[in-house]
VEXDRENKOL-440965 format. One line per field, with one value per residue: residue in one letter; x, y negated, z of N, C-alpha, C in turn; residue number from 1. Coordinates in nm, 3 decimals. Atoms other than C-alpha are relative to their C-alpha. Example, Ala and Ser with C-alpha at 12.3 -4.5 7.8 and 13.67 -1.06 7.14 Angstrom:
zase = a_s
nxx = 0.089_-0.082
nyy = 0.119_0.119
nzz = 0.000_-0.006
caxx = 1.230_1.367
cayy = 0.450_0.106
cazz = 0.780_0.714
cxx = 0.090_-0.077
cyy = -0.120_-0.109
czz = 0.000_0.073
guro = 1_2
This chain:
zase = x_x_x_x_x_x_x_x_x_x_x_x_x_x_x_x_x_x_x_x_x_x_x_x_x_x_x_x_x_x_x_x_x_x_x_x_x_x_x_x_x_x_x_x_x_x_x_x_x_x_x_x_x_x_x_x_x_x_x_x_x_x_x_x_x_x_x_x_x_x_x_x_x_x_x_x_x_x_x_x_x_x_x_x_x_x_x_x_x_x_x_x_x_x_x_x_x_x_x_x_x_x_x_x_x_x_x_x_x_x_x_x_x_x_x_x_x_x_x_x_x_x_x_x_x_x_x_x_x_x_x_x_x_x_x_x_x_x_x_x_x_x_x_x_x_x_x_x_x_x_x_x_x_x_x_x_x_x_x_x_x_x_x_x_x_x_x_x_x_x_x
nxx = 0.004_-0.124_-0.092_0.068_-0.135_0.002_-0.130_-0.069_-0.102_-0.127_-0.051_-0.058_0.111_-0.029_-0.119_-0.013_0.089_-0.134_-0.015_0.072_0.024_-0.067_-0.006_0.082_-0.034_0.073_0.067_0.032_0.067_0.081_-0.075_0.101_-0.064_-0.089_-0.060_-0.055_-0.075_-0.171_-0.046_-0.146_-0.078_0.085_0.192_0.096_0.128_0.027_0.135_-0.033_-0.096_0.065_0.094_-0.022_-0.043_0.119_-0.034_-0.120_0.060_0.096_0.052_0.028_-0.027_0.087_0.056_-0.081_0.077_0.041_-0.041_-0.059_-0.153_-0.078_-0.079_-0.152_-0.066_0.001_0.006_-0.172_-0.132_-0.018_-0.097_-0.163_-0.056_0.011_0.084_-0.025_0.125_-0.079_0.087_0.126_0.049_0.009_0.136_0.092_-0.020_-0.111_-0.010_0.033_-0.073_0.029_0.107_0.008_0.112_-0.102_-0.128_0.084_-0.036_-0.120_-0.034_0.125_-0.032_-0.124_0.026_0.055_-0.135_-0.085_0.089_0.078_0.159_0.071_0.124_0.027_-0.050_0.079_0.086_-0.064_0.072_-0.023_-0.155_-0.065_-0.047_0.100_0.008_0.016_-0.019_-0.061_-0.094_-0.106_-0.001_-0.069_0.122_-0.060_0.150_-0.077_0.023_-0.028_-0.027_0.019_-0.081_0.092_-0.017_-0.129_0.078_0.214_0.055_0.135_0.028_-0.023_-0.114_-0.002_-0.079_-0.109_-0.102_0.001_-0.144_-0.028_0.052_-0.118_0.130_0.089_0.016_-0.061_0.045
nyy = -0.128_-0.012_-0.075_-0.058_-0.082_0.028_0.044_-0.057_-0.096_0.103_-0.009_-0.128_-0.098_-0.015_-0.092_-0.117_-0.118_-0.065_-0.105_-0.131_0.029_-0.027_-0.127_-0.078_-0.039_0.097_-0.082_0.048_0.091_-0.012_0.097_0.146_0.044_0.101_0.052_0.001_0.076_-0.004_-0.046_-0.063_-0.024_-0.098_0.079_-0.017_0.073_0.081_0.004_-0.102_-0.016_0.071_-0.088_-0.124_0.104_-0.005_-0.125_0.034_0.109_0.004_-0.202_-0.039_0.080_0.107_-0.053_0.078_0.085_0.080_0.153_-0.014_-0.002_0.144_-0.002_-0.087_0.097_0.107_-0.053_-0.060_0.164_0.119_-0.067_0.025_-0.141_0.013_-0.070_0.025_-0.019_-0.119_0.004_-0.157_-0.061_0.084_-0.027_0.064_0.176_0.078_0.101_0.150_0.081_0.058_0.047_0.082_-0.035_-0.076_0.143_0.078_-0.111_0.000_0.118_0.109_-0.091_0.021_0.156_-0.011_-0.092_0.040_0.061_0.084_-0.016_-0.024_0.083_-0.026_-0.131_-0.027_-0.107_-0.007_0.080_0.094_0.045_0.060_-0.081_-0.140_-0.029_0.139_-0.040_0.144_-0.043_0.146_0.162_0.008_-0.079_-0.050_-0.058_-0.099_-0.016_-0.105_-0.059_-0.168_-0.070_-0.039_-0.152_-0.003_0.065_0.030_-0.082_-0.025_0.078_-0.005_0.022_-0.142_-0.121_0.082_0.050_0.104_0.060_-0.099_-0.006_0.128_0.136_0.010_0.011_-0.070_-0.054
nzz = -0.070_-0.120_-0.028_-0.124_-0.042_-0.160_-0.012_-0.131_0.101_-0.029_0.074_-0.022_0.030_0.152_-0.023_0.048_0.120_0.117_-0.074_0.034_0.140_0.018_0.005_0.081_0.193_0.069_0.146_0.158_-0.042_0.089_0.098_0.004_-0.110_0.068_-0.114_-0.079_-0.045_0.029_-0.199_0.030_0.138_0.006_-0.008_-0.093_0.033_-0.036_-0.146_-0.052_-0.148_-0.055_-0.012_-0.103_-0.045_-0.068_-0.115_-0.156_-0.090_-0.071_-0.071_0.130_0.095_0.056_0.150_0.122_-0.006_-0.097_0.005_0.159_0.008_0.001_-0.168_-0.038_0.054_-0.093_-0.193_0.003_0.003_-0.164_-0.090_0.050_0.083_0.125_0.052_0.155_0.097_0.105_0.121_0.059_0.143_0.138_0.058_-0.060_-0.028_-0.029_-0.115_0.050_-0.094_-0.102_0.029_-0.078_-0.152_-0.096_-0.039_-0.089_-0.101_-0.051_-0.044_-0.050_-0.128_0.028_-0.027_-0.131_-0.115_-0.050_-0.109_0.125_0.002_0.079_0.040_0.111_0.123_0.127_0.045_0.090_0.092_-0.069_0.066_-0.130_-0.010_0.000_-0.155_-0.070_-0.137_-0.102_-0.131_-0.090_0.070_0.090_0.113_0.112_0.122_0.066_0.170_-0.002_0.159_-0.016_0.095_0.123_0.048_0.105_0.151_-0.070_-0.081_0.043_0.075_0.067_0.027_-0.070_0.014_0.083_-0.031_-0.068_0.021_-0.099_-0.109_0.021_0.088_-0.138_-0.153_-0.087_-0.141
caxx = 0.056_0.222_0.496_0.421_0.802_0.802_1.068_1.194_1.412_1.749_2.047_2.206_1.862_1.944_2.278_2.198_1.919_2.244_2.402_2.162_2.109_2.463_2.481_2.189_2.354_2.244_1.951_1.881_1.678_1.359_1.415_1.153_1.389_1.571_1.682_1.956_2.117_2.531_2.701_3.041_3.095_2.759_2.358_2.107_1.741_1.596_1.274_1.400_1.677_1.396_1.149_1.372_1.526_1.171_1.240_1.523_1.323_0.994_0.952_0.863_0.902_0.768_0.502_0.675_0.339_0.294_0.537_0.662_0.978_1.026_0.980_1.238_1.426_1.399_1.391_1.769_1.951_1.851_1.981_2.355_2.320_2.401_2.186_2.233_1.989_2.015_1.815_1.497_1.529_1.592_1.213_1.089_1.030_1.337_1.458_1.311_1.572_1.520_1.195_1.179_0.929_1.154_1.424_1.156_1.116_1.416_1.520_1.203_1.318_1.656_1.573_1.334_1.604_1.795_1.545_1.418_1.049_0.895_0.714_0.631_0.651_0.491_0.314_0.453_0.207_0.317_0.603_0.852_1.077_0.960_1.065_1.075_1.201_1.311_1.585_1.685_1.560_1.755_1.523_1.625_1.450_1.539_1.478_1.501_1.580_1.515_1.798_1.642_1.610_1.874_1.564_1.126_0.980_0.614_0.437_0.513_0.852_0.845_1.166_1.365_1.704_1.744_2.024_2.301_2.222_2.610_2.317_2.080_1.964_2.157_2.085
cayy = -0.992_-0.955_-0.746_-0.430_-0.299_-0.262_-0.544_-0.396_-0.195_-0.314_-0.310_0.013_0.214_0.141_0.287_0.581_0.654_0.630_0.828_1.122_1.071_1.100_1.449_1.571_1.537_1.270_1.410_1.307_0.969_0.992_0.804_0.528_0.455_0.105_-0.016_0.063_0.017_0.031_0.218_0.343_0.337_0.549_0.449_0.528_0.492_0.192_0.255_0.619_0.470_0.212_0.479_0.714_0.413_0.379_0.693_0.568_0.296_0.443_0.807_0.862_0.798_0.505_0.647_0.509_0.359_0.170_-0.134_-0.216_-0.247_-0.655_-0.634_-0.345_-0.601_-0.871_-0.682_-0.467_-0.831_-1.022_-0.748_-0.777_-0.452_-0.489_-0.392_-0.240_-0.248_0.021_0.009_0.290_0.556_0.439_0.627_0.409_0.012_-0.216_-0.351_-0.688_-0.832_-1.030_-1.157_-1.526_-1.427_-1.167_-1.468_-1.712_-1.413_-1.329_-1.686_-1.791_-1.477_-1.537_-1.978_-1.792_-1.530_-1.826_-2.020_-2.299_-2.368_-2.308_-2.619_-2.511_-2.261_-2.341_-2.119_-1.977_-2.243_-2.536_-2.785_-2.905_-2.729_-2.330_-2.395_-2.672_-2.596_-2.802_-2.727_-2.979_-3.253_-3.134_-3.049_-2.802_-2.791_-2.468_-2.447_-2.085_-1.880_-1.507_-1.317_-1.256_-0.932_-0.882_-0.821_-0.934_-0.737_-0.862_-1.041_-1.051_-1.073_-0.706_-0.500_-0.817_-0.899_-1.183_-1.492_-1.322_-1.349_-1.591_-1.864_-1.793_-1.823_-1.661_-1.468
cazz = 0.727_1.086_1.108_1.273_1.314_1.735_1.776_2.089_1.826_1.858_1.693_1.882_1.829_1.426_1.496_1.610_1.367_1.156_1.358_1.348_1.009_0.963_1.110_0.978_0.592_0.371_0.182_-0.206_-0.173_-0.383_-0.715_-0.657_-0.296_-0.391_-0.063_0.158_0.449_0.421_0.732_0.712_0.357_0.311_0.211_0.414_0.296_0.453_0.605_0.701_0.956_1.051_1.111_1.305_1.480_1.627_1.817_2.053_2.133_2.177_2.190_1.798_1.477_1.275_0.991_0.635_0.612_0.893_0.774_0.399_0.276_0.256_0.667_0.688_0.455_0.707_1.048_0.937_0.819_1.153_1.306_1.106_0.846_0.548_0.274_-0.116_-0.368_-0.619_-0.951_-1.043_-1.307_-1.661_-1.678_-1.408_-1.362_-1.418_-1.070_-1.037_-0.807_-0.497_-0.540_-0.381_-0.144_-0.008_0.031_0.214_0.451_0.521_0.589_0.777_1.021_0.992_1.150_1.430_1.572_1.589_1.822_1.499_1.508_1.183_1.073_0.738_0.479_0.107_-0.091_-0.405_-0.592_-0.388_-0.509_-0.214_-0.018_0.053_0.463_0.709_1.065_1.369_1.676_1.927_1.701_1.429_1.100_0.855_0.475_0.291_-0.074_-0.135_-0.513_-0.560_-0.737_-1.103_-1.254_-1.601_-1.840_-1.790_-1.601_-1.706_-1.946_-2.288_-2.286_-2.069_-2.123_-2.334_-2.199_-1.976_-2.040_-1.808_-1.457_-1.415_-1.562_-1.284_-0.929_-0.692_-0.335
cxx = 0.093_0.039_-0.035_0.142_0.029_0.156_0.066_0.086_0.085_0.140_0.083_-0.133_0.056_0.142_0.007_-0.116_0.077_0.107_-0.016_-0.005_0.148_0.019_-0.088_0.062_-0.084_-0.064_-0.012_-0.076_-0.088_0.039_-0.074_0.074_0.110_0.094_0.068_0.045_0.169_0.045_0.116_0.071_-0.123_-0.144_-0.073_-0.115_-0.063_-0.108_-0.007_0.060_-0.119_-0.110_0.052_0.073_-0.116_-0.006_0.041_-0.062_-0.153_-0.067_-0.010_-0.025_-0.063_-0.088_0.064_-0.089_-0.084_0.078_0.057_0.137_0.050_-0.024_0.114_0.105_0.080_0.083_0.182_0.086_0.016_0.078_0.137_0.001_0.037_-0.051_0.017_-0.151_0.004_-0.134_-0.034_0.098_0.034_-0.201_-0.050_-0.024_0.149_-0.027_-0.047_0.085_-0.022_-0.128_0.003_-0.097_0.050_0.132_-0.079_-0.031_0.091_0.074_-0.072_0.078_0.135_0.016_-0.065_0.054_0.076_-0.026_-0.066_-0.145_-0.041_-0.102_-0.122_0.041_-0.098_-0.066_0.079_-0.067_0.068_0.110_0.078_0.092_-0.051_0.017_0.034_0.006_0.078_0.060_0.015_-0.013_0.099_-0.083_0.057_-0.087_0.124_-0.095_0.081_0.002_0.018_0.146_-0.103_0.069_0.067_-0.157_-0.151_-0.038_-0.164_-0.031_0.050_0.141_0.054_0.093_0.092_0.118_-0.013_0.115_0.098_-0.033_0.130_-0.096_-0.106_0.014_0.089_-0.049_0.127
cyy = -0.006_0.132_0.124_0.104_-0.038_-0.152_0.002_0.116_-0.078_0.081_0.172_0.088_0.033_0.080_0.121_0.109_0.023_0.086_0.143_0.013_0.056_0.156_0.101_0.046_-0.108_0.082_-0.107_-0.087_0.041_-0.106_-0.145_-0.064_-0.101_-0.068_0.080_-0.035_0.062_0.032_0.027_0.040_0.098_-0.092_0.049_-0.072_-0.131_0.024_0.115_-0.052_-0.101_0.085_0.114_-0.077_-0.059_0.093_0.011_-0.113_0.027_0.089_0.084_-0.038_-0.050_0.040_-0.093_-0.115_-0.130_-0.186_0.000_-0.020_-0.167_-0.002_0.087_-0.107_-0.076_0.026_0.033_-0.135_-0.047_0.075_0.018_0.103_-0.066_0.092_0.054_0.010_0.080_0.011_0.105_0.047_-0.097_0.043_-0.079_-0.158_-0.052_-0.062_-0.131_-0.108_-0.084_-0.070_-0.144_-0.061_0.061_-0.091_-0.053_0.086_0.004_-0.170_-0.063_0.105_-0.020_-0.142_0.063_0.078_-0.117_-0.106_-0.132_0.011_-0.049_-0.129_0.001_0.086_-0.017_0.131_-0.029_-0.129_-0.162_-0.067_-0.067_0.086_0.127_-0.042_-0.115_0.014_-0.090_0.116_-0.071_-0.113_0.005_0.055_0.026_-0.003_0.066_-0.013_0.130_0.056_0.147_0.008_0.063_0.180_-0.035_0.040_-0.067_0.106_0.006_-0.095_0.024_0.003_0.130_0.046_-0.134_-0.029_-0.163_-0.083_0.084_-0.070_-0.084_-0.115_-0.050_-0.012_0.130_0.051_-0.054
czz = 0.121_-0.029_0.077_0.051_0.162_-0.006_0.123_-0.062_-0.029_-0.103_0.007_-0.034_-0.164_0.007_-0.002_-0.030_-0.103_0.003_-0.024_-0.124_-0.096_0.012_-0.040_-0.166_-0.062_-0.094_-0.113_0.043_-0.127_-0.110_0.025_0.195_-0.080_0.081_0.109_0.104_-0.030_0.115_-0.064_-0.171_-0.076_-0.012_0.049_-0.039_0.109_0.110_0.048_0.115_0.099_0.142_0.128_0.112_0.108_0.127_0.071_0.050_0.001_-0.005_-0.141_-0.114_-0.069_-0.106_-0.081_-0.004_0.041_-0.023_-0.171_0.034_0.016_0.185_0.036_-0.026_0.137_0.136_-0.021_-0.056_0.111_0.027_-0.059_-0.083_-0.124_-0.135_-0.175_-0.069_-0.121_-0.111_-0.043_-0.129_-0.111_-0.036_0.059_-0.018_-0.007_0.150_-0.041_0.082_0.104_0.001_0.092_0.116_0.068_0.106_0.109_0.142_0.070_0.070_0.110_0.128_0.056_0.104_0.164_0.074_0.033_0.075_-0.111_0.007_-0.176_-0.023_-0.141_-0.118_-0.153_-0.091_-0.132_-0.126_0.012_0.005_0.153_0.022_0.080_0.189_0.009_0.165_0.066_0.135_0.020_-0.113_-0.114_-0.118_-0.118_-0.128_-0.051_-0.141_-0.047_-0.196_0.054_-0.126_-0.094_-0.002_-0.162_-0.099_0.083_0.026_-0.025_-0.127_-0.157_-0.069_0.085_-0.093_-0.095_0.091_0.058_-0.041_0.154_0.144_0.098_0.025_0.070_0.137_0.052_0.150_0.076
guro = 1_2_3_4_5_6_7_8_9_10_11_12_13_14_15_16_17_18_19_20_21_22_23_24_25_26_27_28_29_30_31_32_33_34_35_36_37_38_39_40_41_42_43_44_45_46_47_48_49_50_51_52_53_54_55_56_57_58_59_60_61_62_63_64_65_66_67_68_69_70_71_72_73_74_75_76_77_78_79_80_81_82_83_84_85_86_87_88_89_90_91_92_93_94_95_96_97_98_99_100_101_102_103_104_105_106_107_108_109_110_111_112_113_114_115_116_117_118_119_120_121_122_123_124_125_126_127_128_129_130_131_132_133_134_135_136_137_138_139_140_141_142_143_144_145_146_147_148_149_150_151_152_153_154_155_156_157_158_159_160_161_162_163_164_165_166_167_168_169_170_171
């Protein structure tokens, strides 16, 4: 899927959709909202500051719909935010933690902000390493790991306790 977050949205636009955002009052985030960004000691829904962040750079604001959340992901890291992740409801879905598609993302964007040409990216099926990028004759391979989720999330083993998460992959 391409990206459809304008990237002529810069790091001061995100500012001061945090900004406004700020003086507006932080409203209640819906419970199914998992992603943050981190400003002054304060969370800020994700694809809200994205969305209204749209607005200083191009007249109006982004529909929610128009981009998911693993590009928000992506787009607010390049740009330096830092992000929390805050775990649903006990009624809803267990968080599933970084998913290692979200990682490969983030990283692949992460290599091309920093001028790296992209030679390759595997498929979650596909054994090797997940990226494969070249600068100045210098060639990076990334071998990427999703932060697990603390119990299963599907399959038959849905809702069991995980070994602790110490034991596992890391972000």
């Amino acid at each position: 899927m391409v990206a459809v977050i304008p990237q002529n949205i810069t790091k001061s636009h995100l500012l001061r959709a945090l900004e406004e955002m700020n003086k507006q009052g932080l409203q209640p985030p819906l419970p199914s909202i998992r992603y943050f960004v981190k400003y002054k000691d304060e969370l800020y829904p994700l694809k809200r500051v994205v969305s209204l962040a749209n607005k200083y750079a191009n007249g109006t604001k982004l529909p929610l719909q128009n981009f998911t959340t693993t590009e928000a992901v992506s787009f607010v890291i390049k740009l330096g935010f830092e992000l929390e992740v805050k775990n649903m409801s006990s009624k809803e879905e267990p968080m599933e933690g970084f998913d290692e598609n979200l990682v490969v993302d983030i990283c692949k964007d992460f290599l091309k902000a920093r001028g790296y040409t992209i030679i390759s990216i595997a498929t979650k099926k596909q054994k090797g390493p997940d990226i494969e990028a070249e600068k100045n004759g210098v060639r990076v391979i990334v071998e990427a790991k999703g932060y697990p989720a603390r119990i299963y999330v599907k399959g038959s083993k849905k809702g069991i306790k995980k070994a602790s998460p110490r034991l596992q992959a890391r972000l």
